[in-house]
N, C-alpha and C positions, 0 to 999 in steps of 0.2 A: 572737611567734607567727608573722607573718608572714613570718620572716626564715626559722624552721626551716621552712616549708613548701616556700617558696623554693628553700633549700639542698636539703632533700630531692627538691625537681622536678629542679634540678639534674644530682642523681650520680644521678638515676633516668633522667636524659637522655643522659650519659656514660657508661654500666656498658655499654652496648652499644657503643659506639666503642672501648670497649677491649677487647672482648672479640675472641679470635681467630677468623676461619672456620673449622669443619670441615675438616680434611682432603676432598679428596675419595678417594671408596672403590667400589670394584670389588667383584662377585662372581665373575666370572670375565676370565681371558687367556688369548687364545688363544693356541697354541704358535707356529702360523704368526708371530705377532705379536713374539715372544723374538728379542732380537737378543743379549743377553750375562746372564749370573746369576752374583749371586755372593751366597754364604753366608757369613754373621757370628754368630759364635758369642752373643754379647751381643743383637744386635738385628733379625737375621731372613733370611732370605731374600731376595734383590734379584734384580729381572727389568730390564731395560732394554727398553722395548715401545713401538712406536707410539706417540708422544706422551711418551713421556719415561720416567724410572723409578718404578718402584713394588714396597711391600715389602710383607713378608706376613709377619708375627710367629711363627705356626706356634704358637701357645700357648709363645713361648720354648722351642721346642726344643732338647732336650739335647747332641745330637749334630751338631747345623747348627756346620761353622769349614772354615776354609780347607784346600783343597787335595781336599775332597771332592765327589761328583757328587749329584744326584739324579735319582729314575726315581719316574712316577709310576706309580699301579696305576689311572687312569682308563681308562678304553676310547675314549673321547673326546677329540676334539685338543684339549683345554684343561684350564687348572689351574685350579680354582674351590674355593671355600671349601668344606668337608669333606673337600675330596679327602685321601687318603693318599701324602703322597710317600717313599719310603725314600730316604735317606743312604747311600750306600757310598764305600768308597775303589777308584777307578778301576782301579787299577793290581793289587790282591790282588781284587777284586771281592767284596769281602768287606762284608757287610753292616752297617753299627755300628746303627741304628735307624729306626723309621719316625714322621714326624707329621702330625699334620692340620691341614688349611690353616684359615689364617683370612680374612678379608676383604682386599683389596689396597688398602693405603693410596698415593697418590700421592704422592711426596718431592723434594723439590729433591736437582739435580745434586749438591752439597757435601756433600749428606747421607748421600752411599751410600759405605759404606767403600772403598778402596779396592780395587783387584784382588787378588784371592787370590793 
């Protein structure tokens, strides 16, 4: 009895060492703050900001991939969760769709796709 008590203090002492931190996470970035973005069809949105890159899922938006822009509809110099951003292609100015932001997660360099 003493042994299973034991063991269970144990992995009730280790489940926290293994567990990972939180990302950390933004509600908003300022524009001033954008230094490059790039859009990943798969996994989101990428800003390079002050302190490093961070992405923003967009509820997996359908129309985020390479080679397209986005324009926010904020009035406000920043992108913040809810916001609406629309996708177009630069070149026809042509609209493919719009989506709304989510929280900006913080991600390692390695992590952000490469350049469009």
């Amino acid at each position: 009895m003493r042994r299973l008590i034991l063991a269970a203090s144990l992995s009730m002492l280790a489940a926290p060492a293994l567990a990972q931190p939180a990302p950390e996470t933004r509600t908003c970035i300022d524009n001033r703050e954008i230094r490059n973005t790039r859009l990943d069809k798969d996994s989101g949105l990428y800003v390079r900001a002050v302190g490093g890159w961070w992405r923003n899922k967009a509820g997996n938006c359908p129309v985020f991939r390479p080679n397209t822009a986005i324009r926010s509809t904020s009035t406000l110099n920043r992108k913040c969760e809810n916001d609406v951003i629309v996708v177009f292609d630069p070149l026809s100015q042509m609209e493919l769709g719009a989506c709304t932001l989510d929280k900006w997660e913080k991600v390692a360099d390695d992590a952000v796709p490469k350049g469009n």
